[in-house]
C-alpha positions, -999 to +999 in steps of 0.1 A: +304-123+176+336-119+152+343-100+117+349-121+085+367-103+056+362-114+021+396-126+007+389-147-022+416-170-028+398-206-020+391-235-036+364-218-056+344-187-053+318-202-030+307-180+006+304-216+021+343-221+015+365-213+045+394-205+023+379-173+008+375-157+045+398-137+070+396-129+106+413-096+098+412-072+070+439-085+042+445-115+060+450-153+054+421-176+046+408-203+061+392-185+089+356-202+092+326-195+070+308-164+086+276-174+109+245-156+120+266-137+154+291-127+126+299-092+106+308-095+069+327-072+051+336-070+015+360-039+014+388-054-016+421-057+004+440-089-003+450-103-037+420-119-049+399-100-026+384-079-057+375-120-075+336-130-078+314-145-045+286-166-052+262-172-025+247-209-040+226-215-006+209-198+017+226-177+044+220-153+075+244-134+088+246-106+115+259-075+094+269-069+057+291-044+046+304-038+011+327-005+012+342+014-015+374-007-021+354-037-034+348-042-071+348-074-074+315-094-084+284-110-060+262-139-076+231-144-058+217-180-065+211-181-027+184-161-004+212-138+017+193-127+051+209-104+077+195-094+112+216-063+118+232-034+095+230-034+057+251-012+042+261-009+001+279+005-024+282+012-062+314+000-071+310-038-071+287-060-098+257-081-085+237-103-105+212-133-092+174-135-085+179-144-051+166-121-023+180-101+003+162-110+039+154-086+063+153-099+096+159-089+135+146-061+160+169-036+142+195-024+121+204+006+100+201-001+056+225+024+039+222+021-002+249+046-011+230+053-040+232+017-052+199-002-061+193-035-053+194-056-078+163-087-071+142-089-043+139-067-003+120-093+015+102-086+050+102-123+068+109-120+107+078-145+106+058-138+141+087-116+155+079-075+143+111-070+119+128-031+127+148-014+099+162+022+094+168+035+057+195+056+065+193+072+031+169+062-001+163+028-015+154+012-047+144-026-047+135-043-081+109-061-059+096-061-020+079-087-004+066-091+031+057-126+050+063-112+085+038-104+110+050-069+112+076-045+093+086-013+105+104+007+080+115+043+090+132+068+072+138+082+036+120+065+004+118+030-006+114+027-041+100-005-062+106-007-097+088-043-101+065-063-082+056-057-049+041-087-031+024-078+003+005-114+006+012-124+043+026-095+067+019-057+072+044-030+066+042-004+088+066+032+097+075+068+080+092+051+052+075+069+020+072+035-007+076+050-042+059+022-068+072+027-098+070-008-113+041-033-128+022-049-101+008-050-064-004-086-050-013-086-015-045-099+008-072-086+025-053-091+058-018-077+049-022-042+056+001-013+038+003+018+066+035+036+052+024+065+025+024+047-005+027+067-044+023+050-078+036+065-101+034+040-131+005+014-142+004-010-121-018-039-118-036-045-085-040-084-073-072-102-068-068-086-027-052-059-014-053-037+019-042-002+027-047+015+063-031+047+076-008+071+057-017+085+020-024+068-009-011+087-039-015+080-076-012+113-093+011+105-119+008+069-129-025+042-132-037+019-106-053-009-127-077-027-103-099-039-134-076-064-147-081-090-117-113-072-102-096-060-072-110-059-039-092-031-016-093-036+020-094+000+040-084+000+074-076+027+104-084+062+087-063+068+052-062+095+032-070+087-006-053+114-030-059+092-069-064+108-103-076+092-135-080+054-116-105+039-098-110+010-072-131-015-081-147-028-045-139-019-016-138-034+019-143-011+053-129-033+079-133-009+109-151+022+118-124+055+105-123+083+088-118+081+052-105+114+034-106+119-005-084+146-018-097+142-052-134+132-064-130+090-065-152+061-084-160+025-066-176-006-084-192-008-048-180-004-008-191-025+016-190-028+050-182-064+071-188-051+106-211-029+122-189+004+120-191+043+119-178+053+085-169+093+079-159+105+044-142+137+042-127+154+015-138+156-024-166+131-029-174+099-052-174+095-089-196+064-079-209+051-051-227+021-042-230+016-005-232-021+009-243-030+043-234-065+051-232-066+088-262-076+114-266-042+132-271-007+117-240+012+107-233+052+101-219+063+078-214+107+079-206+127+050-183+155+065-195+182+077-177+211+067-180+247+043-158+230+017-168+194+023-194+188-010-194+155-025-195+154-068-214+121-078-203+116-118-223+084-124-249+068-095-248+073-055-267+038-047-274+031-007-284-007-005-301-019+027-286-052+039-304-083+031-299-091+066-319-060+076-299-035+089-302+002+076-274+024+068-279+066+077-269+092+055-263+118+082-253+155+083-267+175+113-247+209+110-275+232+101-254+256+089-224+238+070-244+206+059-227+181+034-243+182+002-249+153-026-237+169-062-253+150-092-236+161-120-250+160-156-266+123-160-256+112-128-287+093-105-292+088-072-310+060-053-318+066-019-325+037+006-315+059+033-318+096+045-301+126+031-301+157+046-294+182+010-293+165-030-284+189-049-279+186-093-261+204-111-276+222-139-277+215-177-285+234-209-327+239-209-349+209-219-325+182-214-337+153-200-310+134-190-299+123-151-301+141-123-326+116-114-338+105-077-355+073-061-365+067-026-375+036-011-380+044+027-357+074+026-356+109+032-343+137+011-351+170+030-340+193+007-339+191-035-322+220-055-326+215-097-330+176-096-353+166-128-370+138-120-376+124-080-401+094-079-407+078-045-401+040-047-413+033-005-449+019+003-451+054+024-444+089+001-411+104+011-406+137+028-389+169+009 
């Protein structure tokens, strides 16, 4: 391992030429070209230490480190990927679409307050890639093609695209998305709390698993390309004014809604156990797609009642398995809101249904149908029609 200082002065302004590095800070050139068991630094000393440096191919390196002293300019035609410590700083210009690699076991990323300016990308391929934000971070765009990223510390902010397509991001790194859109798969799995907090359009497939989901501020748009959101290992949801389109549950979790949420449909690909906590569902249609019966438990708690704005649907599986309603506190049982026109079809048991009421003679909503379900108890629903073979039980 060895240090190469940036002293300009070569041939051209290409990294690849010897001429333009030192073995010691201020030094003569000609040392060689930095290699991946080598330390970069960029700190201005030397008379044309302060020139331009264009990366033109691709590069790895151990460590980067641009200090204070450096004002000079980086071009980025070439991908620049470092294993170790990443540190930056405002004073010098960058320009180049080019991205900046994250790769290795670990390493410390220090922005100073600068952005960077094209793409973060996540590729230790099948080896788990370990950074440390030692203070906040803003990426134009962040991709991920590693098996695993672990990002810890302080806030990573995207103000572009963010491309999750073929790796997991995982860690206490808070990811801010304040740019356009969100591409991912239904195997590349978000854990870290994620917030949007602009309009941004969701891919044909993306996943989200532990941590919070947050979009308070801005608009997830999951219409445009009729998303499909994988959820996996017990997140919280916390969205207003959006909804998902469909939904996958990949495993059995608990599911907590901050804030009442609507759903083109949910299904289920595995024979899981399913609790929802929180708020409720603007809509809700319920698909059972795997071979053996599945449960899914509306939370039982005093302040755990579920507002339904549109339809509650429960579809039986074609492959005939049953999904269960179930709340057996006696005391602090989940209730089923339906709320001005809202319906609800029940192809499953419910243990309370209760509508909301409306001004006299209105005949709108608040409308139920069994087919071989039980509703046990019915408070100011308008119409309830019993769709089974056999009547259903109040």
């Amino acid at each position: 391992m060895a240090s190469r200082y940036w002293v300009g002065g070569g041939a051209n302004t290409n990294w690849i030429t010897a001429g333009n590095w030192s073995a010691t800070s201020g030094g003569g050139g000609g040392a060689s070209v930095p290699t991946t068991t080598d330390d970069v630094i960029f700190n201005g000393v030397g008379a044309s230490a302060n020139g331009t440096s264009t990366i033109s191919a691709a590069i790895t390196i151990l460590s980067i480190t641009y200090t204070s002293g450096f004002t000079g300019t980086m071009v980025h035609t070439g991908a620049l990927s470092v294993t170790g410590n990443i540190t930056l700083h405002n004073n010098y210009s960058a320009s180049g679409s080019a991205a900046l690699i994250l790769l290795g076991t670990g390493g410390v990323m220090t922005s100073n307050g600068r952005a960077w300016h094209s793409t973060l990308t996540c590729a230790g391929g099948s080896t788990t890639v370990t950074k440390t934000l030692a203070d906040n971070w803003t990426t134009n765009n962040l991709s991920a093609n590693s098996t695993t990223t672990a990002l810890t510390g302080n806030t990573l902010t995207v103000t572009g695209t963010m491309n999750i397509a073929s790796g997991h991001i995982t860690g206490s790194t808070n990811i801010i998305h304040n740019g356009t859109s969100w591409v991912g798969s239904a195997t590349s799995v978000i854990n870290n709390n994620l917030t949007i907090t602009s309009t941004v359009v969701l891919g044909v497939a993306t996943s989200y698993g532990t941590g919070t989901l947050t979009c308070l501020t801005g608009t997830m748009d999951t219409l445009t390309n009729e998303n499909t959101m994988t959820l996996s290992n017990s997140p919280t949801i916390d969205i207003f004014n959006s909804s998902l389109f469909d939904v996958i549950l990949s495993n059995s979790q608990t599911i907590t809604l901050v804030k009442p949420l609507s759903f083109n449909s949910i299904t289920n690909t595995a024979t899981i156990n399913v609790i929802w906590a929180g708020k409720g569902f603007g809509t809700f249609i319920y698909n059972n797609a795997a071979t053996g019966a599945c449960t899914v438990t509306l939370q039982e708690a005093a302040d755990v009642e579920y507002y339904i704005g549109e339809s509650f649907t429960a579809n039986q599986s074609r492959k005939g398995s049953i999904v269960h309603f179930i709340s057996s506190d006696g005391t602090n049982r989940a209730k089923i809101h339906l709320v001005t026109t809202a319906s609800c079809n029940v192809l499953a048991s419910f243990t309370r249904i209760e509508a909301t009421l409306v001004l006299p003679g209105s005949t709108e909503g608040r409308i139920i149908n069994t087919c071989f379900g039980t509703v046990t108890d019915c408070i100011n629903v308008r119409f309830y029609e019993d769709l089974a073979i056999v009547a259903a039980t109040f």
